[in-house]
ZARO-259497 format. One record per residue (C-alpha): x, z, y. Coordinates in steps of 0.25 Angstrom, whole numbers, plus 5000, padded with zeros to 4 digits. Each point is the difference from the previous one (the first is absolute). Layout:
BEGIN
XZY ...
END
This chain:
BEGIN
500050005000 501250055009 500449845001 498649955004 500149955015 499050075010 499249905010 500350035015 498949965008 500749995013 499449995016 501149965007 499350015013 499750164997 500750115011 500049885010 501049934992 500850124996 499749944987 500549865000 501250055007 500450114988 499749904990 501249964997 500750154999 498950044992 500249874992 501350044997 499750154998 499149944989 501149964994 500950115001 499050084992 500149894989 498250015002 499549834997 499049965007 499349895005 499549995015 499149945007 499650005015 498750015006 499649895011 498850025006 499050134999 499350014987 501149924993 500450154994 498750004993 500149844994 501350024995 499950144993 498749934995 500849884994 501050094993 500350004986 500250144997 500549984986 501349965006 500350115008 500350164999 499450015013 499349965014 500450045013 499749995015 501249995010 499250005013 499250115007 498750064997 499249865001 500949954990 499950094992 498549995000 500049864997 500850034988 499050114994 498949915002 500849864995 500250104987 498550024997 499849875000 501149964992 499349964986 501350054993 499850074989 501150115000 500150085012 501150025006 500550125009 500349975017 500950035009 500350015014 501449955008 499550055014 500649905011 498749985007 499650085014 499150094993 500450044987 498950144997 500049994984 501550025000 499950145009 499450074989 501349974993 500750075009 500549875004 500149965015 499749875007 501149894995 500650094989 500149864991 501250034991 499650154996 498349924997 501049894992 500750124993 498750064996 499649874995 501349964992 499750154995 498749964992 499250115001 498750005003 498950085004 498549995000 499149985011 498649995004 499649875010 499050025008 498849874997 498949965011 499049905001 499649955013 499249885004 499849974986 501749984996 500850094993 501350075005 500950094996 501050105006 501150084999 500150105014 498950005009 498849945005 499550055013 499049955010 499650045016 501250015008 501150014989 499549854999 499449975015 501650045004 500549914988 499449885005 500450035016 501450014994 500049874994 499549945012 501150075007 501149974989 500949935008 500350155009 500750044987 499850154995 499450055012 498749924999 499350104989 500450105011 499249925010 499049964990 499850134999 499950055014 499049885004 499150044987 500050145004 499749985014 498649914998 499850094989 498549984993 499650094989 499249924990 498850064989 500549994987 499450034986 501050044989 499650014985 501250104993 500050024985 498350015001 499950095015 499449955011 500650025014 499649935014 501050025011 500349955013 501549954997 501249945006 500849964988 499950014986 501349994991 500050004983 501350024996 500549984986 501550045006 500450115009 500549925011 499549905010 501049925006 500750135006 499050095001 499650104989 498849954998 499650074989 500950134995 499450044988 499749884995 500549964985 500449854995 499450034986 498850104999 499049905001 499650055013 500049925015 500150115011 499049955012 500450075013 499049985012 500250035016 498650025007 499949995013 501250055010 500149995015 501249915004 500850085005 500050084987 500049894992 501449975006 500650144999 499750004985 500749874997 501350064996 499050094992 499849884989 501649995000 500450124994 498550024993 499650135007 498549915004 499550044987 499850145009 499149965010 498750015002 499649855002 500749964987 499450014986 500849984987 499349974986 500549944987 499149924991 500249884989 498749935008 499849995017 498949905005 500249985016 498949955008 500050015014 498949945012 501049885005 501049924991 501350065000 501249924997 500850064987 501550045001 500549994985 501450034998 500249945013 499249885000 499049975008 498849944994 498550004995 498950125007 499250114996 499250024991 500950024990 500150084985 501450064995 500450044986 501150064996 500749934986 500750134994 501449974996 499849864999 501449935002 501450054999 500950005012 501649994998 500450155006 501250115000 
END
């Protein structure tokens, strides 16, 4: 098994280009490690999904993503609609700008050779993927999925791409400052709850980008953790920013936090969905949690 090549799927457009441009040392480290593999590179959004998709998995020991968080979405959902017969673990080479999954490693943004060590290492470790249906498709996920102005400042900040890293700052500031709560109806694990809400967030992974999201939450006990803000003034909604960062939100007032294996989210006006990062679909929206369901190369 040891011999079998993995299959990098790789976005060289990830981090800004940070990808492309350490392709050829991580090639090289590739190498060095004596870990065969095949490559191949992502052109245009979505291409992630078609090639995993395409993919025989018979030929390989493994499937990775070598991008950001997108990437790594596409993989995931490439991977469950790959008619392969054997399943095969996946793994992550964080080069992209936001790289979540690999935090609850204990990996930080662009540690590439220590995720290839982990890799080369073969040991994997089960985890749960987070499934959803919306607007009648199936998708599939491995961090998050959030929705109000997780994902409102998401897509300000694509907008504002070309600003660098300060445009989820000033996504952020411009969400907070027009600030409107919407009703929302949530289904967990059978409980009914009606709530006026400003961002709903069901994390499969403790992290979300750099905030800690979710601190108690586990990668393989069959539970999603939903954390939901209600309403907040601006000017407190600001001050507990750096709150989400180091996880202490989960103390305050306006914030809820449950785990459940099934959360149904309606709310009065669509609201765009932020999944692992993408931006994509609306509300209404059903989520499952698939216990232990693939393998993920890990120390």
């Amino acid at each position: 098994m040891d011999s079998m090549k993995q299959l990098i799927i790789f976005n060289p457009w990830a981090g800004h280009g940070y990808a492309g441009k350490t392709l050829s040392e991580l090639e090289a480290y590739l190498d060095a490690i004596q870990l065969p593999y095949d490559l191949l590179k992502t052109t245009h959004h979505g291409h992630g999904i078609q090639l995993t998709r395409e993919a025989d998995f018979s030929q390989y020991a493994g499937v990775i993503a070598a991008g950001g968080d997108g990437t790594l979405f596409e993989v995931i959902n490439g991977y469950y609609r790959n008619t392969s017969a054997n399943k095969i673990p996946i793994g992550v080479i964080p080069v992209g700008t936001g790289n979540a999954f690999v935090r609850d490693m204990n990996l930080h943004h662009h540690d590439w050779k220590p995720a290839l060590d982990i890799i080369k290492a073969g040991k994997t470790r089960k985890f749960d993927v987070g499934h959803f249906v919306t607007e009648g498709e199936t998708w599939y996920y491995l961090n998050i999925l959030g929705l109000g102005i997780v994902a409102d400042i998401g897509a300000t900040a694509i907008k504002l791409k070309s600003l660098g890293n300060i445009s989820y700052t000033l996504g952020s500031l411009y969400h907070i400052l027009k600030l409107k709560p919407y009703h929302v109806k949530l289904e967990i694990d059978g409980q009914i709850l009606e709530r006026d809400n400003i961002f709903v967030e069901i994390s499969n992974t403790r992290y979300t980008a750099n905030f800690l999201m979710a601190p108690d939450a586990k990668t393989d006990d069959g539970l999603l953790d939903v954390t939901i803000l209600g309403p907040k003034g601006r000017i407190g909604l600001m001050r507990s920013f750096p709150k989400i960062i180091t996880g202490e939100h989960i103390h305050m007032k306006e914030v809820e936090t449950f785990q459940a294996s099934h959360i149904r989210v309606e709310t009065n006006i669509p609201k765009i969905l932020t999944p692992d990062g993408e931006l994509m679909a609306s509300t209404p929206i059903e989520v499952n949690c698939l216990k232990q369901a693939i393998d993920v190369f890990w120390e």
